[in-house]
PyMOL CGO cylinders between C-alpha atoms (Angstrom):
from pymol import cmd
from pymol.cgo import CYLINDER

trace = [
    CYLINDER, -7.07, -19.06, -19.89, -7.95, -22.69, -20.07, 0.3, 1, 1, 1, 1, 1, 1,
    CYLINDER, -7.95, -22.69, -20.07, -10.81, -23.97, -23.02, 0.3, 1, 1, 1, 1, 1, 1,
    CYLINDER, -10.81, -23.97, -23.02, -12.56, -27.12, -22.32, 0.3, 1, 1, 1, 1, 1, 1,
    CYLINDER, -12.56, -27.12, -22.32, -14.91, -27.13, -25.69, 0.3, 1, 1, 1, 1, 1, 1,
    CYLINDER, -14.91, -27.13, -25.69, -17.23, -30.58, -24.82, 0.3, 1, 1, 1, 1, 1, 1,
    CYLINDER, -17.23, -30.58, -24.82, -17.81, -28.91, -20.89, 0.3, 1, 1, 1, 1, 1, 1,
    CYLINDER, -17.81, -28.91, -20.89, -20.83, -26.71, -20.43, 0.3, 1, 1, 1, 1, 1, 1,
    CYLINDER, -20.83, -26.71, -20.43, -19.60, -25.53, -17.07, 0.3, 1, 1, 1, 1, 1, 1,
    CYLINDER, -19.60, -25.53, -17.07, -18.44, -21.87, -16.95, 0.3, 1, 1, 1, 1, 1, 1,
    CYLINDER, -18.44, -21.87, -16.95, -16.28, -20.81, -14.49, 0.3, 1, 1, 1, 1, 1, 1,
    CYLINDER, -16.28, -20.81, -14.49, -14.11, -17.50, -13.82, 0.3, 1, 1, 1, 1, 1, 1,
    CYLINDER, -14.11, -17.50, -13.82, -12.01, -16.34, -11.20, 0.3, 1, 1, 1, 1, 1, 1,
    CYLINDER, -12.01, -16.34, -11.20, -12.62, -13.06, -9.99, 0.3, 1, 1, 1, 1, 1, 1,
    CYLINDER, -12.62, -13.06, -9.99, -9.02, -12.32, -8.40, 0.3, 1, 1, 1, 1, 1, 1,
    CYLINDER, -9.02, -12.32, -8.40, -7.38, -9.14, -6.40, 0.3, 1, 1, 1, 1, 1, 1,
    CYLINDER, -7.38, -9.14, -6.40, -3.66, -9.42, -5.54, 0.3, 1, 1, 1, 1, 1, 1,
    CYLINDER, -3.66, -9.42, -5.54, -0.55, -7.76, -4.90, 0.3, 1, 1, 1, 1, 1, 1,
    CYLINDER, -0.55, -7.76, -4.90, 2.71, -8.23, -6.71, 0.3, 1, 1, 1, 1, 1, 1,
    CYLINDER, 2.71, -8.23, -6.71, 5.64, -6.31, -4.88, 0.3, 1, 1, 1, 1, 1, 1,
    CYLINDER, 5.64, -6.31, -4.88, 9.13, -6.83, -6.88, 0.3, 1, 1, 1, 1, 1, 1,
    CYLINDER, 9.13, -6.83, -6.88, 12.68, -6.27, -5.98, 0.3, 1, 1, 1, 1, 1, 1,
    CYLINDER, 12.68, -6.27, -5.98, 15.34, -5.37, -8.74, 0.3, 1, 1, 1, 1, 1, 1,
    CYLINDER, 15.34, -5.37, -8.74, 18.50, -8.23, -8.03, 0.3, 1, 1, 1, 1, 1, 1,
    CYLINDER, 18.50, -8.23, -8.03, 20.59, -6.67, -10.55, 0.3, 1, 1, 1, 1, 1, 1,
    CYLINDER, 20.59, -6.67, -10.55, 20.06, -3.72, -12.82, 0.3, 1, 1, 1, 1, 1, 1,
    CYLINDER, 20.06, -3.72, -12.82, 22.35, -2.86, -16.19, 0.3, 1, 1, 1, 1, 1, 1,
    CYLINDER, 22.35, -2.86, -16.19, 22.30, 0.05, -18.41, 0.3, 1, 1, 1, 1, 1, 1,
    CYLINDER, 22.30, 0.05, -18.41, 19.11, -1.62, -20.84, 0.3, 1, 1, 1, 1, 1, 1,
    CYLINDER, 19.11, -1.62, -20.84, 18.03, -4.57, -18.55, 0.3, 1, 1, 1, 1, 1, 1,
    CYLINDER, 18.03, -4.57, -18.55, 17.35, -5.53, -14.83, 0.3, 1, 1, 1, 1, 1, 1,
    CYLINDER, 17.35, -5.53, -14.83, 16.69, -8.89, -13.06, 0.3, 1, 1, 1, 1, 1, 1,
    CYLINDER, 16.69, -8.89, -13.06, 14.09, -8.92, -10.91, 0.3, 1, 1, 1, 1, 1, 1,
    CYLINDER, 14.09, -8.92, -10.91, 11.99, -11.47, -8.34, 0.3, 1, 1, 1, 1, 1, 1,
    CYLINDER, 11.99, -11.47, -8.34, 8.51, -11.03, -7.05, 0.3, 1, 1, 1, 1, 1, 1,
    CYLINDER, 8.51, -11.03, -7.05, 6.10, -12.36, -4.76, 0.3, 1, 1, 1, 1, 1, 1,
    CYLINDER, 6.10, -12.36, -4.76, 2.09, -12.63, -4.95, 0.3, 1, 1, 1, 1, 1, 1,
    CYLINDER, 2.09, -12.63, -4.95, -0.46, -12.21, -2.84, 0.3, 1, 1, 1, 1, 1, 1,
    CYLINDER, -0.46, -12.21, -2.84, -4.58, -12.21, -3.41, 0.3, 1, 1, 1, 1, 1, 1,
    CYLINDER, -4.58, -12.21, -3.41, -7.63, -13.02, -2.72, 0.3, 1, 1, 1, 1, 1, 1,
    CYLINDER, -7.63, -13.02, -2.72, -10.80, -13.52, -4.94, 0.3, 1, 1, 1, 1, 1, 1,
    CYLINDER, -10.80, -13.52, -4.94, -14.44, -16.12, -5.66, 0.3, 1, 1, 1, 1, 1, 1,
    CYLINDER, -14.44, -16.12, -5.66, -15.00, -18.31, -7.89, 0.3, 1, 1, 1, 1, 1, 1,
    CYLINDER, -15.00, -18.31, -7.89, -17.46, -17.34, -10.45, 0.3, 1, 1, 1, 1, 1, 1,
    CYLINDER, -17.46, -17.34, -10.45, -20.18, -19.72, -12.11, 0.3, 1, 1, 1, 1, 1, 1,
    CYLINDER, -20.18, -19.72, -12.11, -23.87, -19.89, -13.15, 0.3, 1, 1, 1, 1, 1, 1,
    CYLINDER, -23.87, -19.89, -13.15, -26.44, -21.88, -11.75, 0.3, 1, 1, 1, 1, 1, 1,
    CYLINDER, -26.44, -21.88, -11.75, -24.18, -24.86, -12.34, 0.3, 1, 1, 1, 1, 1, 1,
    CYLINDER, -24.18, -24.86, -12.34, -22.23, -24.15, -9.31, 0.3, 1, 1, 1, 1, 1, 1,
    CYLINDER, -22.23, -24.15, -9.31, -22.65, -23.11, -6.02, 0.3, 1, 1, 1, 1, 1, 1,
    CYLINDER, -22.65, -23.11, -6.02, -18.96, -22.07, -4.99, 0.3, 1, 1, 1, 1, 1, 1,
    CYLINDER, -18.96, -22.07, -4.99, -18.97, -18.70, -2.84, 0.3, 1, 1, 1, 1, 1, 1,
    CYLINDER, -18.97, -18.70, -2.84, -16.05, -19.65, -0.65, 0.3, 1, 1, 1, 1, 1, 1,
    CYLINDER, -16.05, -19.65, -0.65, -13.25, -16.89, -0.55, 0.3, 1, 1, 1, 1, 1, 1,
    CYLINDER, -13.25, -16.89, -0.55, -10.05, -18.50, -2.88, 0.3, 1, 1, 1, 1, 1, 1,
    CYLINDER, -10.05, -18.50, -2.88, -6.33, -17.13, -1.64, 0.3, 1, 1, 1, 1, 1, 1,
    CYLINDER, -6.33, -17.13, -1.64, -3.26, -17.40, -3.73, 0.3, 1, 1, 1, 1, 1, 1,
    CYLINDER, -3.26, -17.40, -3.73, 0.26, -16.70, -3.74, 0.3, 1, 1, 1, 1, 1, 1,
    CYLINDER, 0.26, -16.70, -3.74, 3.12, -17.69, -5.11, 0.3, 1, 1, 1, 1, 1, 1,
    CYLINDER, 3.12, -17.69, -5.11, 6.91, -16.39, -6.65, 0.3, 1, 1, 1, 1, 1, 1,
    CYLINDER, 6.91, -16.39, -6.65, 8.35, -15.22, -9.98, 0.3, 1, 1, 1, 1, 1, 1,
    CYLINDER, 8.35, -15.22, -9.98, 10.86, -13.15, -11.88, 0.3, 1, 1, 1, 1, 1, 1,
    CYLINDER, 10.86, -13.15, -11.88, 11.85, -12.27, -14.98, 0.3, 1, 1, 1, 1, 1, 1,
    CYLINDER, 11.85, -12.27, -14.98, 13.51, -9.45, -16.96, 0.3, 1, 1, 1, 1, 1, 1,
    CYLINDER, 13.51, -9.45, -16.96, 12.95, -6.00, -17.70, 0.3, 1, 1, 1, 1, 1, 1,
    CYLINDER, 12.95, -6.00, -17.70, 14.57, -4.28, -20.74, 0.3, 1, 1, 1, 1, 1, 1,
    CYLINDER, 14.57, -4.28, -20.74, 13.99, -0.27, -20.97, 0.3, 1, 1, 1, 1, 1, 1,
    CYLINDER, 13.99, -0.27, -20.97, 13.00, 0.82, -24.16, 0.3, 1, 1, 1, 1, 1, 1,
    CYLINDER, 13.00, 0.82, -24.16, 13.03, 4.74, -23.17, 0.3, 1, 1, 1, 1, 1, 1,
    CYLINDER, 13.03, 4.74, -23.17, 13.72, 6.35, -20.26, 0.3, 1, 1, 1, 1, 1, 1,
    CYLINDER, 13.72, 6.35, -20.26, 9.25, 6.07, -19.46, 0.3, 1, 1, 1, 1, 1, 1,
    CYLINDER, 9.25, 6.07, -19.46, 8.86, 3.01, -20.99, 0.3, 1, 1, 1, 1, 1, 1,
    CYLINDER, 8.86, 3.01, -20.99, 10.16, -0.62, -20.06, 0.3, 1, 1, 1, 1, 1, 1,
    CYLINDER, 10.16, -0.62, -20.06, 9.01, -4.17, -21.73, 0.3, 1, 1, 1, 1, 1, 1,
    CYLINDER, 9.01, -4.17, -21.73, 8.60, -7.40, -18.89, 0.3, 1, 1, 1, 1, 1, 1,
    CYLINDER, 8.60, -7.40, -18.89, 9.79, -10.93, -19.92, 0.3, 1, 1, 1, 1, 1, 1,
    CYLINDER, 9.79, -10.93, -19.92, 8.72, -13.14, -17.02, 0.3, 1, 1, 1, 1, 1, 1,
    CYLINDER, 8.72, -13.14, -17.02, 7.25, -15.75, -15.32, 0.3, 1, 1, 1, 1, 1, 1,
    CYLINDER, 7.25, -15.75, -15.32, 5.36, -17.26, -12.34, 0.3, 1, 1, 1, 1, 1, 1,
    CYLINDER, 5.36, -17.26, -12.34, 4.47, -19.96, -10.50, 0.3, 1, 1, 1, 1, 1, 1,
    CYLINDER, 4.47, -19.96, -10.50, 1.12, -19.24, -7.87, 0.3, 1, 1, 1, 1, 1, 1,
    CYLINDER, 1.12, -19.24, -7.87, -1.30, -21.70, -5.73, 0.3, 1, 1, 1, 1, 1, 1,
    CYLINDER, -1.30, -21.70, -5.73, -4.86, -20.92, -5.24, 0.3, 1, 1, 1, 1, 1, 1,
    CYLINDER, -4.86, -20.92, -5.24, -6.35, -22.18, -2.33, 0.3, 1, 1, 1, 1, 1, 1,
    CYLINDER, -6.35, -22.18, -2.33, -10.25, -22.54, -1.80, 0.3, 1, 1, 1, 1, 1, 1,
    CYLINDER, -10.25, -22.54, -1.80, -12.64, -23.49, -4.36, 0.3, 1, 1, 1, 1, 1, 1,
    CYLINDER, -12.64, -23.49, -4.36, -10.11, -24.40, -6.91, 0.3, 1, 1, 1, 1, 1, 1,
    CYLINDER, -10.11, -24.40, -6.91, -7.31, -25.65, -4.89, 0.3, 1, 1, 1, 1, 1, 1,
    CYLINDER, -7.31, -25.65, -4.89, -4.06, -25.82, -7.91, 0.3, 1, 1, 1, 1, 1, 1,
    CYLINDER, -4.06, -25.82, -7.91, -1.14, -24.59, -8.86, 0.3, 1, 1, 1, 1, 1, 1,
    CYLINDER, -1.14, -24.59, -8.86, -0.33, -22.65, -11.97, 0.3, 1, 1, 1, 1, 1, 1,
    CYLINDER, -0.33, -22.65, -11.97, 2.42, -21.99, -14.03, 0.3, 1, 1, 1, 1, 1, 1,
    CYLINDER, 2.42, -21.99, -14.03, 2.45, -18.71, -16.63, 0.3, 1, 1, 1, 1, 1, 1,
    CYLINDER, 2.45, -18.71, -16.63, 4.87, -16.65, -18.61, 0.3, 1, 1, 1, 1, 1, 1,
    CYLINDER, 4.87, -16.65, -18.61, 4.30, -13.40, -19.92, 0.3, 1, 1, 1, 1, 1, 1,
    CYLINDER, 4.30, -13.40, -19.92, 5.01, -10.65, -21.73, 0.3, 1, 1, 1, 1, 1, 1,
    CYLINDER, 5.01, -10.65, -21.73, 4.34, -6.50, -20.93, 0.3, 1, 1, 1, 1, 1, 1,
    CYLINDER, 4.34, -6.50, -20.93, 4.65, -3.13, -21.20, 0.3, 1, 1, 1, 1, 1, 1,
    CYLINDER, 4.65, -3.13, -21.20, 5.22, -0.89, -18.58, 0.3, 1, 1, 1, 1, 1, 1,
    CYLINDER, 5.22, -0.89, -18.58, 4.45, 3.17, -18.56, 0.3, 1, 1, 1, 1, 1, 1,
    CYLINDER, 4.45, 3.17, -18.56, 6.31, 5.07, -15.70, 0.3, 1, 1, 1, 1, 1, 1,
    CYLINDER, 6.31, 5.07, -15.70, 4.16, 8.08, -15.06, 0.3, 1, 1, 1, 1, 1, 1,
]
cmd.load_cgo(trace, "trace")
């Protein structure tokens, strides 16, 4: 999330994607892993803006999981991924999860 306080343009990215990931190497309380992105989504704004092209991204990461029980894992990772459209950039996150195996 990016704040611009002195810019009275709104904008949001509505944004669908797929994230498949692929364990490198796996211990008994972590595993490495790498993933690859995929989506598609619009640019949304108010009468400001007249974007309805379709944006695409994709893009690469990894990161590591740690299991906390034998349902429950935390995610250390990060990500690089383009968008292409509207708002043609590149950006760079890291973040932290949970996950809950069903």
């Amino acid at each position: 999330m990016f704040a611009f306080p002195n810019n009275p343009l709104k904008l949001d990215l509505s944004l669908g994607f797929i994230e498949p990931r692929v364990v490198v190497t796996a211990g008994h309380a972590v595993a490495l892993y790498a993933a690859g992105r995929v989506g598609v989504g619009k640019l949304v704004c108010g009468s400001q803006c007249a974007s309805n092209k379709t944006d695409f991204t994709y893009g690469g990461g990894g990161g590591l999981l740690f299991r906390l029980s034998p349902r429950l894992s935390a995610d250390l990772g990060g990500q690089f991924f383009q968008v292409s459209g509207s708002l043609s950039q590149g950006f760079a996150m890291v973040r932290l999860g949970l996950g809950v195996g069903l």
